[in-house]
Residue, then its C-alpha position, 0 to 999 in steps of 0.5 A: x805508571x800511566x804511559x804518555x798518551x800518543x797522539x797519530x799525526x799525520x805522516x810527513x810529505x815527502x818532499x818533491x824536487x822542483x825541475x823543468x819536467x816537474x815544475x809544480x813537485x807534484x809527486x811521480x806517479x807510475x806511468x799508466x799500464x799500455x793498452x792491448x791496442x797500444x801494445x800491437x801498435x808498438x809491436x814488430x808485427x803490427x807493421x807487417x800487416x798493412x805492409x802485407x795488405x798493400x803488397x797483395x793489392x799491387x799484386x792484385x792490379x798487377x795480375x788484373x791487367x793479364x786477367x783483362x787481356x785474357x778476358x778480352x781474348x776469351x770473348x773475341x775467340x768465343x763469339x767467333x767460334x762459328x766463324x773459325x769452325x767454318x773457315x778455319x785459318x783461312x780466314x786469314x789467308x782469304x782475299x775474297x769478301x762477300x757476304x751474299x755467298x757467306x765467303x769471308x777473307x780478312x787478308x785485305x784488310x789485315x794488308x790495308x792496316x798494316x800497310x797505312x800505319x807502316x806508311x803513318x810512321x815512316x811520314x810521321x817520324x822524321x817530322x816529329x823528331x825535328x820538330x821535337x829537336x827544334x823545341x828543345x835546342x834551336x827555337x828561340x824563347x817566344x815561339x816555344x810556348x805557343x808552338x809546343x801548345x799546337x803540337x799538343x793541340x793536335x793530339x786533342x782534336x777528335x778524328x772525325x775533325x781529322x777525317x772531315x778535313x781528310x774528305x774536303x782539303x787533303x782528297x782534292x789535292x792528293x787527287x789534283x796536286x799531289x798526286x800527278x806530281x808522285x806519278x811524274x816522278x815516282x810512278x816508275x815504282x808501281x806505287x803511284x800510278x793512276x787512276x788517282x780519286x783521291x781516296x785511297x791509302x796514301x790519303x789515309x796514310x797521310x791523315x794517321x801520319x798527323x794523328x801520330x804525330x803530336x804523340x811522337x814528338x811530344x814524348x820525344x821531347x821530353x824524353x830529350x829533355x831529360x838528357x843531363x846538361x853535362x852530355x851537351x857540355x861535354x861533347x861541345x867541349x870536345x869540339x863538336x858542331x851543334x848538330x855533331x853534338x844533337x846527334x852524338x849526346x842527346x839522340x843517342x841517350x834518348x833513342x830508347x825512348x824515342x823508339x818507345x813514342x814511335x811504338x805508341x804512335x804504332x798503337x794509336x794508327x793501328x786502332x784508328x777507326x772514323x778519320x780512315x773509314x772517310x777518306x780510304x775508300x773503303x774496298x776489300x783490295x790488295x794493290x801496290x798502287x797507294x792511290x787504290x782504295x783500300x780497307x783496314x780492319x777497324x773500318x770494316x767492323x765500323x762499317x758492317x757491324x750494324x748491318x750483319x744480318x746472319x750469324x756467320x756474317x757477325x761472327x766474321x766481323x767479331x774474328x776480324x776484332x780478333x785479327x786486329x787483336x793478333x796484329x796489335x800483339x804481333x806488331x808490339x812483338x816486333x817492336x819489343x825485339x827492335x828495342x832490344x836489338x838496340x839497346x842490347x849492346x847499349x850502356x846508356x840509361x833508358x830515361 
């Protein structure tokens, strides 16, 4: 018997369920083999990589700011090595300046930096911590504003401004005003006494005390400012005075940061350089009288750098650039351990 030919159809589709993640039945296909790159990029390991990138360029910032303090003292110490090998620590000790003999001696000016800008922050604090309690919990609403504006103006005017109106209105009347009424009624202290021209130290004190001033009292402010609600809430609930309760709540939880500005206000009067060279009189002294013109570290480099005609006599300017660099160390120094002694046995936060 011939057998029935068989006719090939083709093969039946299977039929596809229609549901929302397949609305047209389409066959499932197998999903698509991952990429090497896509396989790093969902492994374990690939976020180590930028994570390990990012840690060793904070590291490398961090290490940048010893490796540009290093730098600065490498240059300061190897431009003055002439000076030092001729003078030795005497140079710091010395109170004579004379560059016609070749004798050189920074400690009158090492006395007149440290002296103005002790003398800036015992005028300027006390000014700028009530200023800075005035803003923040008596002054009504409408004089805030523009009173906080000025404060920071302050900060924004360029010394030689400052020293301009050092030189016309603050020296004529400390020489006229001022002065004869602190050697009334001070000068039995030695510290005010004549002759008065109205250069001197107490003038340059007096102009770094405005200087610093808006930077003290605007960093207070803010630190005070940050002081939780429920301090204030608490201590007048308890019964405290306005003033029991500024002293008690909001001074004692930001003094941390209020020693921080005053050290930042140190900073700025240790380094000032054109407002004081005007009105300091310029003199290489060590006297008690604060009328007596004097000399700071910064003024003299301003003032004698570019006529330095022999090495030594440059040399002992660049040391005078290390002095003031050691004084600023120092300086910073004392008030790390200040703050310290302060907070050692303090349990508030530190804003």
């Amino acid at each position: 018997m011939n057998e029935p030919n068989l006719i090939s159809l083709p093969p039946t589709p299977v039929a596809q369920s229609v549901s929302p993640e397949n609305p047209t039945g389409a066959p499932d296909l197998p999903p698509p083999a991952p990429s090497a790159i896509r396989k790093f990029l969902n492994s374990k390991s690939s976020g180590r990589v930028p994570d390990g990138a990012f840690r060793g360029l904070m590291f490398v910032c961090a290490l940048s700011i010893f490796l540009i303090v290093l730098l600065i003292l490498f240059v300061l110490i190897s431009s003055s090595k002439l000076s030092i090998h001729t003078f030795g620590f005497k140079f710091f000790t010395g109170t004579t300046w004379d560059p016609v003999s070749g004798d050189f001696g920074a400690l009158p000016f090492i006395y007149g930096t440290v002296v103005s800008s002790l003398l800036a922050v015992a005028m300027a604090v006390p000014l700028a911590l009530l200023v800075a309690i005035f803003l923040l919990e008596i002054c009504p609403q409408f004089l805030r504003g523009p009173i906080s504006f000025l404060t920071e103006l302050l900060a924004a005017i360029p010394s030689v401004v400052y020293g301009l109106w050092g030189v016309f209105v603050l020296v004529p009347i400390i020489r006229d005003q001022a002065g004869p009424v602190l050697e009334k009624y001070l000068g039995w202290t030695g510290f005010f006494v004549e002759p008065n021209f109205g250069v001197g130290m107490f003038a340059a004190s007096v102009i770094l005390a405005i200087m610093i001033f808006p930077v003290i009292s605007s960093i207070s402010r803010d630190v005070m400012r940050v002081v939780p609600p429920s301090q204030r809430e608490a201590a007048l609930a308890l019964g405290a005075t306005r003033w029991e309760m500024i002293r008690i709540s909001i001074l004692r939880n930001s003094r941390i940061g209020i020693v921080g500005s005053v050290i930042l206000g140190l900073g700025r009067a240790l380094g000032e350089t054109l407002a004081v060279t005007m009105v300091i009189g310029n003199h290489p002294d060590i006297m008690k009288n604060l009328f007596a013109p004097a000399y700071t570290l910064s003024s003299v480099i301003a003032n004698e750098f570019t006529e330095a005609t022999g090495d030594l006599y440059l040399s002992a300017l660049i040391e005078i650039g290390l002095a003031l660099f050691l004084v600023t160390i120092v300086v910073n120094a004392i008030a790390r351990l200040l703050v310290w002694a302060v907070t050692r046995n303090n349990s508030a936060v530190a804003h």
